[in-house]
C-alpha positions in Angstrom: 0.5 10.2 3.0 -1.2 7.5 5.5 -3.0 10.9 6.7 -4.3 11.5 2.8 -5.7 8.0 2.9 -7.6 8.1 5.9 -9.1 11.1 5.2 -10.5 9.7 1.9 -11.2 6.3 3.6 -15.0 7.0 1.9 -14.0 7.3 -1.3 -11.4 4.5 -1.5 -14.6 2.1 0.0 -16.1 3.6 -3.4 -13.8 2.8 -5.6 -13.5 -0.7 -3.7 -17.1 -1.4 -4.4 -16.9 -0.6 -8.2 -14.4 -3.2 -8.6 -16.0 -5.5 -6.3 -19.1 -4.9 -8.1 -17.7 -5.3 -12.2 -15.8 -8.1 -10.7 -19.0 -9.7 -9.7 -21.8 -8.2 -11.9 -23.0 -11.3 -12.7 -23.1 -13.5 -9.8 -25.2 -10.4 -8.2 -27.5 -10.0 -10.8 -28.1 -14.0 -11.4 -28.4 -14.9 -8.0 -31.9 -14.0 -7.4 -34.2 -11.1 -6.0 -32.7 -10.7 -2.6 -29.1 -11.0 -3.8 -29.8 -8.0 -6.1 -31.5 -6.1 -3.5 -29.2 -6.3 -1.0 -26.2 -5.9 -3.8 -27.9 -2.6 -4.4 -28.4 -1.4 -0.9 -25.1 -1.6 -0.5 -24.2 -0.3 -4.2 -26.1 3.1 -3.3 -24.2 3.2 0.4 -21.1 2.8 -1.4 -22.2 5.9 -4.3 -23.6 8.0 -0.8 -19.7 7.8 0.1 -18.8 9.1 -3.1 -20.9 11.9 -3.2 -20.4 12.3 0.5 -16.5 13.1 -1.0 -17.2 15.0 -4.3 -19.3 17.3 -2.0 -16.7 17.9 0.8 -13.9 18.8 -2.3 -16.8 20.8 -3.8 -16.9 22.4 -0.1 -13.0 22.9 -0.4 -13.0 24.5 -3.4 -15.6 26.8 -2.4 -14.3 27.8 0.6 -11.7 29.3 -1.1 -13.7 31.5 -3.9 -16.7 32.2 -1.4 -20.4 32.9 -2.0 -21.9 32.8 -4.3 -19.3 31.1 -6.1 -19.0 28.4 -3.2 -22.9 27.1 -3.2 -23.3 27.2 -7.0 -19.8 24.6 -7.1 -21.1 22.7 -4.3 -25.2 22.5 -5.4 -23.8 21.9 -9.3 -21.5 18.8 -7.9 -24.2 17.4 -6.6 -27.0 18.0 -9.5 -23.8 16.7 -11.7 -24.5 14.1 -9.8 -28.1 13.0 -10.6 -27.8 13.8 -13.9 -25.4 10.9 -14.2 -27.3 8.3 -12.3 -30.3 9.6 -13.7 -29.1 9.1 -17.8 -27.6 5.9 -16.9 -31.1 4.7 -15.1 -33.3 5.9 -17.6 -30.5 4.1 -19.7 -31.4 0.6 -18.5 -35.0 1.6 -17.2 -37.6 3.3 -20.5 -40.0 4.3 -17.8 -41.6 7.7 -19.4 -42.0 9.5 -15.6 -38.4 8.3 -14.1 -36.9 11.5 -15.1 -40.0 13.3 -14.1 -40.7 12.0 -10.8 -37.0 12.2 -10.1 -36.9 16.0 -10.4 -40.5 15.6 -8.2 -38.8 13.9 -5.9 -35.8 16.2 -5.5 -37.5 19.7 -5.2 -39.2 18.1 -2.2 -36.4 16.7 -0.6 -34.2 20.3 -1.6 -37.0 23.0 -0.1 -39.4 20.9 2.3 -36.8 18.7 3.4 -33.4 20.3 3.8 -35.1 23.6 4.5 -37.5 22.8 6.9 -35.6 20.4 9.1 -32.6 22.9 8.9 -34.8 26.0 9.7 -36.4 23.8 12.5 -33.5 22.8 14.3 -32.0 26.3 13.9 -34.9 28.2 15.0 -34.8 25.8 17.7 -31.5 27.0 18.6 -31.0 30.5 17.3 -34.3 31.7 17.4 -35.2 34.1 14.0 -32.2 33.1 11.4 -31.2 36.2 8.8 -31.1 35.7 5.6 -31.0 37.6 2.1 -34.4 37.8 1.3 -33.0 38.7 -2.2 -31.8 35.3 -3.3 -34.8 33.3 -1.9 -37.0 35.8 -4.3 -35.1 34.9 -7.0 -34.4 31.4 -6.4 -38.2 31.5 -5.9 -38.9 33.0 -9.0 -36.6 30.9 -11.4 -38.0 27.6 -9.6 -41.3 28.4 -10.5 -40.8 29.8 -14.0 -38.6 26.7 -14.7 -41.3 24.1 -13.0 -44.1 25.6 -15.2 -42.5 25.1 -18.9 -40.8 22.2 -18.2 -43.7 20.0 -15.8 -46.7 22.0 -15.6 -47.1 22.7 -19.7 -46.3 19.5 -21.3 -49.3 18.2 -20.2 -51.2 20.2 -22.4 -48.4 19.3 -25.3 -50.2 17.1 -28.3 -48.4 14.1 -28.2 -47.2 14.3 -31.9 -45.6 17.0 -31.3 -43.7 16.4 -28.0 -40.4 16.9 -29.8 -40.6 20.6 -30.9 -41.5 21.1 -27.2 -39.0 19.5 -26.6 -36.5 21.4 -27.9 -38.1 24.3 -26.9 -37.9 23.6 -23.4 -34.1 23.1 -23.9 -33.4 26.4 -25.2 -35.4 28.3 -22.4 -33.8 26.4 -19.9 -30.5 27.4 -21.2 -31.6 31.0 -21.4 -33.0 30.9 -18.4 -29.9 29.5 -16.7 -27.6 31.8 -18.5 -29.3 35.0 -17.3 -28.9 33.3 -13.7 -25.7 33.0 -14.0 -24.9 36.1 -14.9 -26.9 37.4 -12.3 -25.2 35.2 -9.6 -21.8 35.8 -10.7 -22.1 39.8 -12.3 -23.6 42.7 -10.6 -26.0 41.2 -8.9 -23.7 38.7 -6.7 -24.7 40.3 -3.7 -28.1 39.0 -3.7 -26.8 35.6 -3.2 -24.7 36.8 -0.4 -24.4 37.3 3.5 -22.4 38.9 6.0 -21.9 36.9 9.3 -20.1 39.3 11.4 -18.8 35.9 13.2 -17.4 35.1 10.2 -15.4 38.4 9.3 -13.4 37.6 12.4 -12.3 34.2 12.0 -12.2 34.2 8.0 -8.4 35.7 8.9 -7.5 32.5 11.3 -8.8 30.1 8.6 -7.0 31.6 5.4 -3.8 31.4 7.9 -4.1 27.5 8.5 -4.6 27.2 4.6 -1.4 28.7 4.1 0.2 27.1 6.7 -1.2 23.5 6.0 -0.6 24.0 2.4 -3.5 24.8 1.4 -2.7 26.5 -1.9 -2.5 26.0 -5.5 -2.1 22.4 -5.2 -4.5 21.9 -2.9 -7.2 22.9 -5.4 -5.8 21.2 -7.7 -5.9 17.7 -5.5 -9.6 18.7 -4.4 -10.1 19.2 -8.4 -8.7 15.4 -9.0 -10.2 14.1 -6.3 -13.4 15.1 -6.8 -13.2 13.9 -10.6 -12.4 10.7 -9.6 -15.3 10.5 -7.1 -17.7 11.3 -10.1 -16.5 8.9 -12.1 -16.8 6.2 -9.3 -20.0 7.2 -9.2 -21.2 6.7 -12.7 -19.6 3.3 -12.6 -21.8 2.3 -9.1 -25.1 3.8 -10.4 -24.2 1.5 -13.9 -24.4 -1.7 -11.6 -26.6 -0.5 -8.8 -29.3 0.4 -11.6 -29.5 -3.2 -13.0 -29.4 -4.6 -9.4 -32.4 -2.8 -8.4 -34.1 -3.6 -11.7 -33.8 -7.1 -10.7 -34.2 -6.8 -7.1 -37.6 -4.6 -7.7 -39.1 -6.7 -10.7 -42.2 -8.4 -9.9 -42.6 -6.9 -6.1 -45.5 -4.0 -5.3 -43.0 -1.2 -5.2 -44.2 2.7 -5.8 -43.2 3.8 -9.0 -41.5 6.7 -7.1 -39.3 4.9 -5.1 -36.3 4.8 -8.2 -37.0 8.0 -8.6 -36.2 9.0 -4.6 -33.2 6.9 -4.5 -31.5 8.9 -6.9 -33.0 11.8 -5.0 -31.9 11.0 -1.9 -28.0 9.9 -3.1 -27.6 13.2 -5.1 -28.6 14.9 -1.7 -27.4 13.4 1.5 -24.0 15.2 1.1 -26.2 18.7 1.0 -28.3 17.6 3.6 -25.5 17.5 6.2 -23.4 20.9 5.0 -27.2 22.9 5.1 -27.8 21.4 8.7 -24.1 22.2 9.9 -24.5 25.6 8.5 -28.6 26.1 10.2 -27.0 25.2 13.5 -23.8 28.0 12.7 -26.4 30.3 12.3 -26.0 30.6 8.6 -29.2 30.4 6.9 -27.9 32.5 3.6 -25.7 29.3 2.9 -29.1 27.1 3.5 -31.2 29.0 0.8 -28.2 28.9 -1.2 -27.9 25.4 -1.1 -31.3 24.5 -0.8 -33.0 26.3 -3.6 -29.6 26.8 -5.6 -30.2 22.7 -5.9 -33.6 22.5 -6.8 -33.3 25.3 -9.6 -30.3 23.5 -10.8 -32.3 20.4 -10.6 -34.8 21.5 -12.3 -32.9 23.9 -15.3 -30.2 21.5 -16.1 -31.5 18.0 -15.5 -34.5 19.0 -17.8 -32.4 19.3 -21.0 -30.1 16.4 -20.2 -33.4 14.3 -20.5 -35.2 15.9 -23.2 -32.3 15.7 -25.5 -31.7 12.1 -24.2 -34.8 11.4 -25.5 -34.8 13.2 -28.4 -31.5 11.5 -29.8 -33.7 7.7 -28.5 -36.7 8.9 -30.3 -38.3 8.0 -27.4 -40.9 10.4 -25.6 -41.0 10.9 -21.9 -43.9 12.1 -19.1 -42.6 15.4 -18.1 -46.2 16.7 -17.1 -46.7 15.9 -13.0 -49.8 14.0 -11.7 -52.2 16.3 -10.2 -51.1 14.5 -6.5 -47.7 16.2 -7.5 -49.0 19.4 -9.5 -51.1 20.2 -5.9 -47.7 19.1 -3.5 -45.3 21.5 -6.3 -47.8 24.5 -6.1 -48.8 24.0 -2.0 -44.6 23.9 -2.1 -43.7 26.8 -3.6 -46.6 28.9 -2.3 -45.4 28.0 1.0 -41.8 29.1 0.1 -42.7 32.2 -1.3 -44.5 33.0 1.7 -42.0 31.7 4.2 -39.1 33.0 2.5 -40.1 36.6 1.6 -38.8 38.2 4.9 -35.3 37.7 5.4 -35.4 35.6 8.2 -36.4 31.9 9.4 -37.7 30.5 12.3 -39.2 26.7 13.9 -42.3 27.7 13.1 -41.3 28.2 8.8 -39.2 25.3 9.2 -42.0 23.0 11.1 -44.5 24.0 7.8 -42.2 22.8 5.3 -41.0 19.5 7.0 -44.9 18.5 7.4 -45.1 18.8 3.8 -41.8 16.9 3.7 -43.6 14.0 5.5 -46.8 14.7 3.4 -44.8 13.8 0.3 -43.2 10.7 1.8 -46.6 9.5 3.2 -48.1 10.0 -0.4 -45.4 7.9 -1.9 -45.6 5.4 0.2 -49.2 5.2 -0.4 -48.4 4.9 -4.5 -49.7 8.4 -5.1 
């Protein structure tokens, strides 16, 4: 039991924080700027070690079922997410772009960041990484078909009639998900897979230890539970960290972008660290999975969320991207589809996206 606890010492400094914080909601948020700054650096440390949990029992679980199964569990825990701090943000903030520059914000971090500093450091160590050059084609493909409706045609959308849009872009966004879906999990499963011959020999040692620690039905069903109660805490952080930072922010010369790359960067950090332990295993195929599995589902599902969102507020929101972001999204995926078209990675791939990672943070910085 005592072994239990200390393994989910993260998540029980969550759930500490969220009492801490309703107990003290008010004091935080009338106490001035820096209180509420401070209140929500330490809110969003406390959500990281939530999602740092939800993504290690969203790692558990898919373990156990495998690719492609396993990255779609893990990238949709963590898209699951966003979407929550996202509605409740845009919730207490009616910025028009949050949602928009958000998703921005994320498909950098997803394929310039998490790709190119995990095929950088794994070039650096394994040389040339294989890959299935299938599943970055069609990642690829859906990111780009997905980007265009959702941010690139809106801007040429009358505003009068943003709503029928709207609910256009919901529908294709579902249809475009469901034919994923089908093709990740159907007959076509095995372009979102890899064989590690590594793997094959100690995949028999592992599933031992599972069924010797107990690693079983109830197991899952724990990781199941646990991982609820992790996205819950999370919900109830992001409700108080969002009107902390609203306070802490208001008044000061802050980029418009940088809400938008906090949630970013929350929903992320636990995908972050399984891509870079898996680049330096010498498994790229669960890198690409994660990595571009997160922005599509980034970009499909937090899309509708938002629309309808808005739609049920009657209130309209920027989905079309400045042309700063419309020229980083197209260099972006031009880069990608080049890069990724091979079936294998290296330091130099990895180098070209991580400039364009710190190309995206410089530009943000700047306000742009």
């Amino acid at each position: 039991m005592l072994a239990a606890l200390k393994d989910e010492t993260l998540l029980l400094v969550a759930i500490g924080a969220t009492v801490l914080a309703y107990v003290f909601e008010h004091a935080l948020l009338g106490g001035g700027q820096t209180l509420a700054l401070v209140a929500a650096g330490g809110l969003i440390a406390a959500i990281i070690c939530a999602a740092m949990r939800v993504a290690h029992h969203a790692e558990l679980l898919a373990e156990k079922v495998g690719d492609p199964y396993g990255t779609m569990i893990l990238t949709l825990s963590a898209v699951l997410v966003e979407v929550i701090i996202l509605a409740i943000m845009m919730s207490h903030d009616h910025s028009p772009t949050l949602a928009r520059d958000t998703i921005y914000a994320a498909v950098m971090l997803d394929m310039n960041g998490i790709i190119g500093l995990a095929a950088l450091l794994g070039g650096l160590k394994h040389g040339e990484q294989p890959y299935n050059d299938d599943s970055s084609r069609s990642y690829g493909v859906m990111i780009m078909t997905a980007v265009s409706i959702s941010m690139l045609v809106p801007e040429f959308i009358p505003t009068a009639q943003w709503h029928v849009y709207s609910f256009f872009t919901i529908g294709a966004m579902a249809l475009l998900y469901a034919l994923f879906l089908r093709m990740q999990t159907g007959p076509h499963s095995y372009f979102f897979s890899y064989s590690y011959p590594e793997k094959k020999r100690k995949r028999p040692a592992v599933e031992g230890q599972g069924e010797a620690g107990g690693h079983g039905e109830s197991s899952s069903a724990l990781s199941i539970g646990l991982l609820i109660v992790g996205i819950v805490a999370t919900g109830a952080l992001a409700e108080v960290m969002s009107k902390s930072l609203d306070t802490g922010l208001e008044g000061l010369a802050v980029p418009a972008l940088v809400p938008a790359l906090v949630v970013a960067v929350i929903s992320a950090s636990p995908e972050i660290l399984t891509a870079l332990r898996a680049a330096m295993a010498n498994r790229m195929q669960s890198v690409i999975n994660i990595a571009l599995g997160a922005s599509l589902s980034t970009v499909i599902l937090t899309v509708p969320v938002v629309e309808a969102i808005a739609l049920f507020n009657g209130q309209p929101i920027q989905m079309a991207m400045t042309p700063v972001q419309t020229v980083m999204m197209a260099v972006t995926l031009i880069v990608a589809a080049i890069n990724l078209n091979d079936g294998e990675t290296n330091a130099i791939e990895g180098m070209t996206h991580f400039v364009l990672f710190g190309t995206f943070i410089m530009l943000t910085i700047l306000g742009l």
